[in-house]
N, CA, C and O atoms as a GROMACS GRO file, in nm:
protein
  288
    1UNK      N    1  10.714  11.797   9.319
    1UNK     CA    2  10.613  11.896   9.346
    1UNK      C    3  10.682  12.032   9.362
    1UNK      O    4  10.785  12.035   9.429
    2UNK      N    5  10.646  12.120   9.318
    2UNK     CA    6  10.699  12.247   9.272
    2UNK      C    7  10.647  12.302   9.456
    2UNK      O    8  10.537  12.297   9.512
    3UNK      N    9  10.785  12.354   9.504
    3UNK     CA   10  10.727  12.391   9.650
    3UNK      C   11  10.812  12.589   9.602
    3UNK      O   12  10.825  12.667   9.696
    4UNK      N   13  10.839  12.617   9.516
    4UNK     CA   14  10.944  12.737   9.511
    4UNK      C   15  10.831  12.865   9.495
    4UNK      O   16  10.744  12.849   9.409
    5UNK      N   17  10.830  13.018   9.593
    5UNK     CA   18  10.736  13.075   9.560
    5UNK      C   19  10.791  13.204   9.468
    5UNK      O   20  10.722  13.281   9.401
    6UNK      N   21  10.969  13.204   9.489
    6UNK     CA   22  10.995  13.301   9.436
    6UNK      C   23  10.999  13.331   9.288
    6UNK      O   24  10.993  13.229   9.221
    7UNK      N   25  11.007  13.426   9.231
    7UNK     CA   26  10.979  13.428   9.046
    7UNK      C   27  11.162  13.356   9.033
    7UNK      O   28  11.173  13.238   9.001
    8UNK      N   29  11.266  13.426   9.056
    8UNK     CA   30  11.357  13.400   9.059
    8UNK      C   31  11.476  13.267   9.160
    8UNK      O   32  11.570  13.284   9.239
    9UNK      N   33  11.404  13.135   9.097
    9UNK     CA   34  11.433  13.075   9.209
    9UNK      C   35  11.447  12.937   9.163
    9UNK      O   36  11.441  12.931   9.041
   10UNK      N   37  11.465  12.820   9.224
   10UNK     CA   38  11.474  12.683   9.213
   10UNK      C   39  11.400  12.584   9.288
   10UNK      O   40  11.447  12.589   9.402
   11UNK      N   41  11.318  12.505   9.285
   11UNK     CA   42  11.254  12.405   9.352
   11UNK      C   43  11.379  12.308   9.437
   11UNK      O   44  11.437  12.227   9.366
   12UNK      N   45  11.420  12.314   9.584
   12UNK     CA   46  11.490  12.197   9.620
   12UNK      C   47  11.494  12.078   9.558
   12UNK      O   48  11.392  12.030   9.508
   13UNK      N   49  11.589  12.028   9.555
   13UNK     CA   50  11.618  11.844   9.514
   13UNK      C   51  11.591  11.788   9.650
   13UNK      O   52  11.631  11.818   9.762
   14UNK      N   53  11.500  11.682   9.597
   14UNK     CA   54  11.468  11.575   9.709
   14UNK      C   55  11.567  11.435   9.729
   14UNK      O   56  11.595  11.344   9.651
   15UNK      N   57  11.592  11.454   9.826
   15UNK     CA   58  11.737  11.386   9.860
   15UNK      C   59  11.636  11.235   9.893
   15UNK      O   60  11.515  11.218   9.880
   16UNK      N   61  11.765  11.126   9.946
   16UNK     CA   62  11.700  10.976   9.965
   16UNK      C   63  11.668  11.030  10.094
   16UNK      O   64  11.684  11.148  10.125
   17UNK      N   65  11.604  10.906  10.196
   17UNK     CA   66  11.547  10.912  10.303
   17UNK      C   67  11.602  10.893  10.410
   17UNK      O   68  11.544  10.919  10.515
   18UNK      N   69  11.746  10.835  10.405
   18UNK     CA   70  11.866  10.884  10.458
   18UNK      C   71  11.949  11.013  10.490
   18UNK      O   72  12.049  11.012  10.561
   19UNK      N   73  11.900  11.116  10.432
   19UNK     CA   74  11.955  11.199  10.458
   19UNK      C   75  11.916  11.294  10.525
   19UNK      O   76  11.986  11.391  10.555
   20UNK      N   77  11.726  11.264  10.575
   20UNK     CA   78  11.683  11.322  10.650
   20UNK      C   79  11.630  11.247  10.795
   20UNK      O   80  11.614  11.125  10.789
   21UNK      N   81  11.605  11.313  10.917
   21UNK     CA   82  11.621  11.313  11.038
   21UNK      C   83  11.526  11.189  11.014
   21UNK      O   84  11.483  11.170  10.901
   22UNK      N   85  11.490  11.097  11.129
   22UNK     CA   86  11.378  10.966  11.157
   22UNK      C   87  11.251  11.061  11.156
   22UNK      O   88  11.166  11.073  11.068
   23UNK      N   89  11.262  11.121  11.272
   23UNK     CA   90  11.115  11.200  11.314
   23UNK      C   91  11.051  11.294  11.195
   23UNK      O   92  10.934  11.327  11.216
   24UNK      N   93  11.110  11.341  11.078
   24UNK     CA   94  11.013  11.363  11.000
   24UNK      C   95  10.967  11.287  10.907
   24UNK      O   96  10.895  11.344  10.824
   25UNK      N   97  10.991  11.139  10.890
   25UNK     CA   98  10.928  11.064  10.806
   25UNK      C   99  10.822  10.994  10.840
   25UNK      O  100  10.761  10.926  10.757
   26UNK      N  101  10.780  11.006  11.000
   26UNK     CA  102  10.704  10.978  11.045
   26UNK      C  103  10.570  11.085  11.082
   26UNK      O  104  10.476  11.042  11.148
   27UNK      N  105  10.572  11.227  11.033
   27UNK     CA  106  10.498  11.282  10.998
   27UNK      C  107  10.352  11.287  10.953
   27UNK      O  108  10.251  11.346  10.992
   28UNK      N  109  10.380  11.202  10.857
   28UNK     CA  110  10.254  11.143  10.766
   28UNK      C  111  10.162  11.036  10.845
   28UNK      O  112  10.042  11.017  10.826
   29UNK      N  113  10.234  10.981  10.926
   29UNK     CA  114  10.200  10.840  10.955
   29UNK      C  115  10.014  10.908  11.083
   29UNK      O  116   9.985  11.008  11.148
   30UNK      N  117   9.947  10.776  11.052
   30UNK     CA  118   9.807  10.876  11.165
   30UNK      C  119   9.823  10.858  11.275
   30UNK      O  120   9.905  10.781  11.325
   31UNK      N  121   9.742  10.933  11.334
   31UNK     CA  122   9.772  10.926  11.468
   31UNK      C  123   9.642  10.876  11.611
   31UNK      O  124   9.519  10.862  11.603
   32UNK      N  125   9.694  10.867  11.677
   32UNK     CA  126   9.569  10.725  11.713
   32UNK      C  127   9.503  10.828  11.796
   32UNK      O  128   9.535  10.931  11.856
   33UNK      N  129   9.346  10.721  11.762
   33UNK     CA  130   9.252  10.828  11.772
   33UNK      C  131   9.244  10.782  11.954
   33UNK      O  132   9.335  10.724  12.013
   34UNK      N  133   9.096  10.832  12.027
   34UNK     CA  134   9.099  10.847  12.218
   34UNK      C  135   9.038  10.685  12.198
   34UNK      O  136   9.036  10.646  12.315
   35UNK      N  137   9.004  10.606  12.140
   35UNK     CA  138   8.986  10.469  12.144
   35UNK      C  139   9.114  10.382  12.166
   35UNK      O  140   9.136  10.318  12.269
   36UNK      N  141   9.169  10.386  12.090
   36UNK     CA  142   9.262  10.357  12.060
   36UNK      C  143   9.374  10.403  12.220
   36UNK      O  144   9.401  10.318  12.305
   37UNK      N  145   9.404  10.492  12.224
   37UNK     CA  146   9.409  10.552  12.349
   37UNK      C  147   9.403  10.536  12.480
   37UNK      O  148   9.483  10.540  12.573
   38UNK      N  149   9.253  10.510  12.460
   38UNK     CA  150   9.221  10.413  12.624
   38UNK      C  151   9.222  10.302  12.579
   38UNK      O  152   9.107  10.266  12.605
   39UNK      N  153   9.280  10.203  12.517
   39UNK     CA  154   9.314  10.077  12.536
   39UNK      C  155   9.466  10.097  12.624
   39UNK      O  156   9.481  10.050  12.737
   40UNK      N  157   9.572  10.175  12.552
   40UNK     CA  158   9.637  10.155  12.639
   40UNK      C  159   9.700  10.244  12.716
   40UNK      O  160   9.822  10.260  12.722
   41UNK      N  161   9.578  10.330  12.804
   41UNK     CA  162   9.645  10.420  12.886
   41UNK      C  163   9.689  10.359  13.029
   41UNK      O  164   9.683  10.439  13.122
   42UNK      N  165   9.724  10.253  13.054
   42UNK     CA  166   9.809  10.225  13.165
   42UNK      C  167   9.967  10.231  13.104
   42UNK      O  168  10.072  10.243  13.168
   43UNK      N  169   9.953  10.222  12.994
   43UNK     CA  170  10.098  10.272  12.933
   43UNK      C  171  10.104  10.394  12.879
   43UNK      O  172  10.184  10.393  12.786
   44UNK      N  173  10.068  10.473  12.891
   44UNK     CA  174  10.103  10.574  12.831
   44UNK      C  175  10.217  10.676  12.940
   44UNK      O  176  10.239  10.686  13.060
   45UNK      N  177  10.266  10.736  12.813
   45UNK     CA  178  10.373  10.837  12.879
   45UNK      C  179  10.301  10.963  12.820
   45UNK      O  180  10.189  10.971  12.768
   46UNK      N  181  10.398  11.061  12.841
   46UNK     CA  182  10.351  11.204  12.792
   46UNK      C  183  10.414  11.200  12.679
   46UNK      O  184  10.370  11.291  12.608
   47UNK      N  185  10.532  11.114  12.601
   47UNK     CA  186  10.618  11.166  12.511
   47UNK      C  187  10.487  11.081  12.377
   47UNK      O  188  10.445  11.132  12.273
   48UNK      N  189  10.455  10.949  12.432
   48UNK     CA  190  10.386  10.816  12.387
   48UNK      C  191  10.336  10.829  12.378
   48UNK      O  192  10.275  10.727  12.410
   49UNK      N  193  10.213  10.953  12.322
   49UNK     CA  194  10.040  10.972  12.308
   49UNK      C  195   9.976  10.982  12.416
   49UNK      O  196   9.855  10.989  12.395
   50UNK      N  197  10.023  10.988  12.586
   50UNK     CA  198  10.004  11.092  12.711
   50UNK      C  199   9.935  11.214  12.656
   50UNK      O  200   9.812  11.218  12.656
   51UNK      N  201   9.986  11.286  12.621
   51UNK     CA  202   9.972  11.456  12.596
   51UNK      C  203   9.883  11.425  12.430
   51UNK      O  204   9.867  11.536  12.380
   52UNK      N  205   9.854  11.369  12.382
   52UNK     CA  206   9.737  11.311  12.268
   52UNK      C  207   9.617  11.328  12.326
   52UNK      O  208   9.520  11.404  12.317
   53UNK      N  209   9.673  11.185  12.421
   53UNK     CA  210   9.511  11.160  12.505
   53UNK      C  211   9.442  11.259  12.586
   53UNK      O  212   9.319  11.255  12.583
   54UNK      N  213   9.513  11.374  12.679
   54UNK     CA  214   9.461  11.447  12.725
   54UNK      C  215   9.435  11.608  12.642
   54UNK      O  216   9.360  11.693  12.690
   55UNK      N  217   9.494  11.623  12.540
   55UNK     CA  218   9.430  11.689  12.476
   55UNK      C  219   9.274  11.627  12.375
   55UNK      O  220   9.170  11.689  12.353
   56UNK      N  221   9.319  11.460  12.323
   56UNK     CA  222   9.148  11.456  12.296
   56UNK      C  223   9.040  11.437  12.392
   56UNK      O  224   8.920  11.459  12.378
   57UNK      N  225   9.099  11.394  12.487
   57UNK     CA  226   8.944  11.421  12.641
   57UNK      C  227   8.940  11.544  12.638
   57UNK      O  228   8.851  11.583  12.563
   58UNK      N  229   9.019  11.652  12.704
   58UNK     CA  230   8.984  11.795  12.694
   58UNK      C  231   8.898  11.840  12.622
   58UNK      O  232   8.797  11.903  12.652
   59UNK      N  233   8.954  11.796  12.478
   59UNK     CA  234   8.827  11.837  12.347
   59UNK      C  235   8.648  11.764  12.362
   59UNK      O  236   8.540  11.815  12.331
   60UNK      N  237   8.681  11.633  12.420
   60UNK     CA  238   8.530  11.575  12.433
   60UNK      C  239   8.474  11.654  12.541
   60UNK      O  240   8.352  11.667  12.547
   61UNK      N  241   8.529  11.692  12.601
   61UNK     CA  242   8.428  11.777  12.759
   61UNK      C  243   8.450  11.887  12.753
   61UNK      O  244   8.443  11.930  12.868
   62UNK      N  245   8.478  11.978  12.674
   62UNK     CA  246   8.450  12.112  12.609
   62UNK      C  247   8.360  12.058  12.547
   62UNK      O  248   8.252  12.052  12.606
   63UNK      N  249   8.367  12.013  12.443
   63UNK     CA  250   8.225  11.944  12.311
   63UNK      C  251   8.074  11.908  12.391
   63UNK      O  252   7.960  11.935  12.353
   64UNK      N  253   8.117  11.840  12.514
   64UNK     CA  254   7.997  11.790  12.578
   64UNK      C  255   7.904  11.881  12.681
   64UNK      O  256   7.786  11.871  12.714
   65UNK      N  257   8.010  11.977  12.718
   65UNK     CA  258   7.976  12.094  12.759
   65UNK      C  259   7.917  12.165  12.683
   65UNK      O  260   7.796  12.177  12.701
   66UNK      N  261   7.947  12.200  12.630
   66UNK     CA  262   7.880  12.319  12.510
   66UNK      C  263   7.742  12.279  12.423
   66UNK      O  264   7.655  12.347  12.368
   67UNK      N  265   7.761  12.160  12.435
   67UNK     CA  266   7.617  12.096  12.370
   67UNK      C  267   7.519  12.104  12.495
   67UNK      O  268   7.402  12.121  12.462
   68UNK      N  269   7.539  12.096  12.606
   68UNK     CA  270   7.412  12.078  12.691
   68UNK      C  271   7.397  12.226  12.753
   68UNK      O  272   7.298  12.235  12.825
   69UNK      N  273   7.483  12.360  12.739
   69UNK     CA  274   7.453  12.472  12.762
   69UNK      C  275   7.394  12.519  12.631
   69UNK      O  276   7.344  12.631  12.631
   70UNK      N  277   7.393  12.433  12.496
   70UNK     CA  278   7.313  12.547  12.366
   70UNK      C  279   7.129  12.474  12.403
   70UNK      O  280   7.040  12.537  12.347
   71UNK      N  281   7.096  12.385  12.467
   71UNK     CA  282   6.977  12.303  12.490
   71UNK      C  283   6.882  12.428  12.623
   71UNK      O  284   6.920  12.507  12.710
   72UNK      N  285   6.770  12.387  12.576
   72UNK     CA  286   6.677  12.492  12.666
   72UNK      C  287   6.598  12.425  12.713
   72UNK      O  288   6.512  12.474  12.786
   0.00000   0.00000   0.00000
């Protein structure tokens, strides 16, 4: 995939998967949704989808908020 923006330039060579770090090949991979989540938040850490989970609650009670202040 052509990632090069300059006129004068070269597209990187994509090296094996060895030659790059663990944590970006896991990038792609999905990421678990607040179901998923509260199954196992007696385990959770902050590094472990901790800081996941409380950013997707945050988002549901902003969301749930805001829906019952647009209602008349």
């Amino acid at each position: 995939m052509p990632v090069n923006i300059m006129k004068a330039g070269e597209d990187p060579v994509v090296q094996e998967d060895a030659a790059y770090p663990d944590w970006l090949l896991t990038l792609a991979d999905p990421q678990p949704d607040i179901s998923d989540l509260l199954g196992m938040k007696d385990s959770l850490t902050w590094k472990k989808g901790g800081k996941r989970y409380f950013k997707l609650k945050n988002r549901d009670a902003i969301k749930t908020k805001n829906s019952s202040i647009g209602t008349f």
